[in-house]
C-alpha positions as CSV (number, residue, x, y, z in Angstrom):
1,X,-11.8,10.3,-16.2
2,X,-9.1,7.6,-17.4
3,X,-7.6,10.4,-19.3
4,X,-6.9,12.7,-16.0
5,X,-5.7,9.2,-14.2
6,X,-3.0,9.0,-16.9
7,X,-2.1,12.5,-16.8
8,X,-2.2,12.3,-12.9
9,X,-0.2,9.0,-12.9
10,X,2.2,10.2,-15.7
11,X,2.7,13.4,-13.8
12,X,3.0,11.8,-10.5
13,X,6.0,9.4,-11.9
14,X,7.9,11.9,-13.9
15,X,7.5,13.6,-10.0
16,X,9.1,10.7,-8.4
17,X,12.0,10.0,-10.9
18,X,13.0,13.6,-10.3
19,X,13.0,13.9,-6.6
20,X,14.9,10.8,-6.5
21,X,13.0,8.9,-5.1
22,X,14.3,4.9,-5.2
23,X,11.3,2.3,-5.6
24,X,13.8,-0.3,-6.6
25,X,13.8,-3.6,-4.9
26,X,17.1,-2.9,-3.4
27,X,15.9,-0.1,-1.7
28,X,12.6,-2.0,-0.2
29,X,15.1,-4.6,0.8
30,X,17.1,-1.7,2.5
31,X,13.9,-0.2,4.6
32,X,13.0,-3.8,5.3
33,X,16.8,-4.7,6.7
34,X,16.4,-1.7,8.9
35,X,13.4,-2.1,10.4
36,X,14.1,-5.9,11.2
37,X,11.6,-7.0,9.1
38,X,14.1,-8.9,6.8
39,X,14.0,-12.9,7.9
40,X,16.8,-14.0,5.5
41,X,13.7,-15.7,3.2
42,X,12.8,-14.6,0.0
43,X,8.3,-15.1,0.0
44,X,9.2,-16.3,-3.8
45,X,11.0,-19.1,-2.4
46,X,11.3,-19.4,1.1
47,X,14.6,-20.7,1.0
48,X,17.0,-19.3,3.5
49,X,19.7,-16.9,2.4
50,X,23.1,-15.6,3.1
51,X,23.9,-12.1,3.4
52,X,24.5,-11.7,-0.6
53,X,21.3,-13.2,-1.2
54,X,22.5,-16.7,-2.1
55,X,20.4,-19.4,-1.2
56,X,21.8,-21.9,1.5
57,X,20.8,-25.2,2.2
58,X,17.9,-25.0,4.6
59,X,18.4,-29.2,6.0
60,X,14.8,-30.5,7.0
61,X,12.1,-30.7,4.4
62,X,9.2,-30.7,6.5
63,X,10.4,-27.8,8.0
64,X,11.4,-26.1,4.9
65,X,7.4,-26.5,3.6
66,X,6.0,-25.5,7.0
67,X,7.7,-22.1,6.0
68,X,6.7,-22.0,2.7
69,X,2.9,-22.4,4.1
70,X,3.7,-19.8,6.6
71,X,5.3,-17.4,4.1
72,X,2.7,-17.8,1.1
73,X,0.1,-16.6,4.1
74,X,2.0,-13.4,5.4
75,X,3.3,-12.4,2.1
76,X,0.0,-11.3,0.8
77,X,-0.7,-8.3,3.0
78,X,2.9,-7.7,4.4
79,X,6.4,-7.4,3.6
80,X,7.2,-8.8,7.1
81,X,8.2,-12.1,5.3
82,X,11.0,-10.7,4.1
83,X,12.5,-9.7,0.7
84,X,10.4,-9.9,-2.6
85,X,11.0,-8.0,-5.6
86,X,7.3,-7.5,-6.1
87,X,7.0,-5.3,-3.2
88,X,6.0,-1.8,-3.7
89,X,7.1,0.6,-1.0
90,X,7.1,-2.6,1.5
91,X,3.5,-3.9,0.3
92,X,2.4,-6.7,-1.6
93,X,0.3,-4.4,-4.4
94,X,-3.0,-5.6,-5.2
95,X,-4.2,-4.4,-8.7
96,X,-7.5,-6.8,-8.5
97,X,-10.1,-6.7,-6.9
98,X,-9.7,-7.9,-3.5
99,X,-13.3,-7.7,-2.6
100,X,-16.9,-8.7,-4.1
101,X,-19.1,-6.0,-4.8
102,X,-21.8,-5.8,-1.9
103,X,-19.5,-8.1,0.2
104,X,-20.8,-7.6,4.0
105,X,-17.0,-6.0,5.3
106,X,-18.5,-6.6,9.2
107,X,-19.7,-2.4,9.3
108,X,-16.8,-1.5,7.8
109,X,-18.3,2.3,5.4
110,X,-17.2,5.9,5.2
111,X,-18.7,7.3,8.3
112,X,-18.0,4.3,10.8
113,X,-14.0,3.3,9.4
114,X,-12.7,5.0,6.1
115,X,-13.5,8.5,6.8
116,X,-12.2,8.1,10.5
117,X,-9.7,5.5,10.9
118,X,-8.5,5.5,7.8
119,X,-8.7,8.7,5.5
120,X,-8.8,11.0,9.1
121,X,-5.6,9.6,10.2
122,X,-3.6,8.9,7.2
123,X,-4.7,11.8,4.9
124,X,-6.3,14.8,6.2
125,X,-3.0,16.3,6.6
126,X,-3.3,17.2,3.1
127,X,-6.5,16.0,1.7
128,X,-9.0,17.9,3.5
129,X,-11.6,20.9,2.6
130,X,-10.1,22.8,5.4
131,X,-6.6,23.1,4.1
132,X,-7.0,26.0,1.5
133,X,-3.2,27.2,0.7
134,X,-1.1,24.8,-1.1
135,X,1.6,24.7,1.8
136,X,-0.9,23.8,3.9
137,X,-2.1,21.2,1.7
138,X,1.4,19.8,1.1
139,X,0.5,20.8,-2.6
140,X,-2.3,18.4,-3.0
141,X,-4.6,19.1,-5.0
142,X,-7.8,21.2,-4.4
143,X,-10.9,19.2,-4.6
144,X,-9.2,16.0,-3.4
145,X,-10.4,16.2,-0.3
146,X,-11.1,13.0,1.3
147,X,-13.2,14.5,4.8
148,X,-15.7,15.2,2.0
149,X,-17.8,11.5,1.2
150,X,-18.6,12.6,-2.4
151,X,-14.9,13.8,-3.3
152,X,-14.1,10.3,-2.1
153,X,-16.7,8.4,-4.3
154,X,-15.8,10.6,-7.2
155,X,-12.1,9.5,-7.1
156,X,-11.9,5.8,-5.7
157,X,-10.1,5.0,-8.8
158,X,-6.8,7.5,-8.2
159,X,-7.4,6.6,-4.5
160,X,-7.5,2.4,-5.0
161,X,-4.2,3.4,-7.3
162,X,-2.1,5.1,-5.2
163,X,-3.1,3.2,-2.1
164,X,-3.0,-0.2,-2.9
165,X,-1.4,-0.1,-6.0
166,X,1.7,1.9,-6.3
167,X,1.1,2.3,-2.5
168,X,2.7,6.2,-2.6
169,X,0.0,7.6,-0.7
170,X,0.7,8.7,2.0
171,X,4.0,10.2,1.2
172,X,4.8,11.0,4.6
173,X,4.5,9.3,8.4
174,X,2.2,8.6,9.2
175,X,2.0,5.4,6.9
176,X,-0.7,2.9,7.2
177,X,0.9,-0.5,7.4
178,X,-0.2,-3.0,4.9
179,X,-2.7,-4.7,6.8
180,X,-4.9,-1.7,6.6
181,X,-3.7,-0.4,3.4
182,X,-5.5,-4.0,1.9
183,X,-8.6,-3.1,4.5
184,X,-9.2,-0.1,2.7
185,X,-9.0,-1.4,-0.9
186,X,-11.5,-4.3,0.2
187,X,-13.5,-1.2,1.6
188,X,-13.3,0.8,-2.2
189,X,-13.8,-3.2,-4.0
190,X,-17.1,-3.9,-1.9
191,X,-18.8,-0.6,-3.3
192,X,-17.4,1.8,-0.6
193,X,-20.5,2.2,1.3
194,X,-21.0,5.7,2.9
């Protein structure tokens, strides 16, 4: 199993570098910029800066750590704070766990969120036993196809990964925002119950 991750993840970079795609925190800071989402803060520091990045002098204290409270609370699910070179495709990536195992998620299994809200809108365009050709399937994979519970359970590990991790899945629009992409890895860390 950890030796088809590696393959999958190896393969799925070497991918990535060659369509050009730019993961680099100038390009985050690019998407963020453009979608408004860009406060002039850094989360790192909370310190207000110019245009070039450079920090400026920000005047009231109290204010100042107000925002750093503020910040430290958004920047774990959300980009929305602004720029941050951890960021991964606009997320904050989690690569712990995020939930207990067994924690009560308020209802929160396959059949009554993940399979519906989550995997049914953000990844059966690809991922689903009734795509058969790999144009219809976008080229992913047969087997991982994630309307089927026990495909799911047998690959939470590449799912957790590229999810809340490297946060490339989905590919395409629609995205899930961050919010939910942390609602489904707490799903996955609590045991993902069916």
């Amino acid at each position: 199993m950890h030796l088809r991750l590696a393959v999958f993840v190896t393969l799925l970079l070497a991918g990535l570098s060659a369509c050009g795609d730019d993961t680099s925190p100038a390009a985050d800071a690019g998407t963020l910029a453009d979608a408004g989402g860009d406060s002039g803060t850094r989360p790192d520091d909370a310190g207000p800066r110019d245009d070039a990045g450079t920090s400026v002098d920000a005047g009231d204290d109290d204010a100042s750590a107000a925002a750093d409270a503020s910040t430290d609370a958004d920047a774990s699910t959300t980009a929305d704070a602004g720029f941050d070179a951890g960021l991964v495709h606009g997320c904050v990536p989690h690569p712990e766990a995020t939930a207990a195992p067994g924690e009560d998620l308020g209802g929160h299994t396959y059949t009554t969120w993940a399979g519906p809200m989550f995997f049914g809108v953000y990844c059966a365009s690809c991922h689903s036993s009734t795509l058969v050709t790999a144009v219809e399937r976008n080229y992913a994979p047969l087997g991982l196809d994630w309307n089927v519970p026990a495909a799911v359970h047998a690959n939470l590990v590449l799912i957790r990964y590229d999810v809340g991790v490297s946060a490339y899945m989905p590919p395409v629009e629609p995205r899930p925002s961050c919010a939910e992409r942390l609602e489904l890895l707490r799903w996955i860390d609590s045991g993902a119950p069916l």
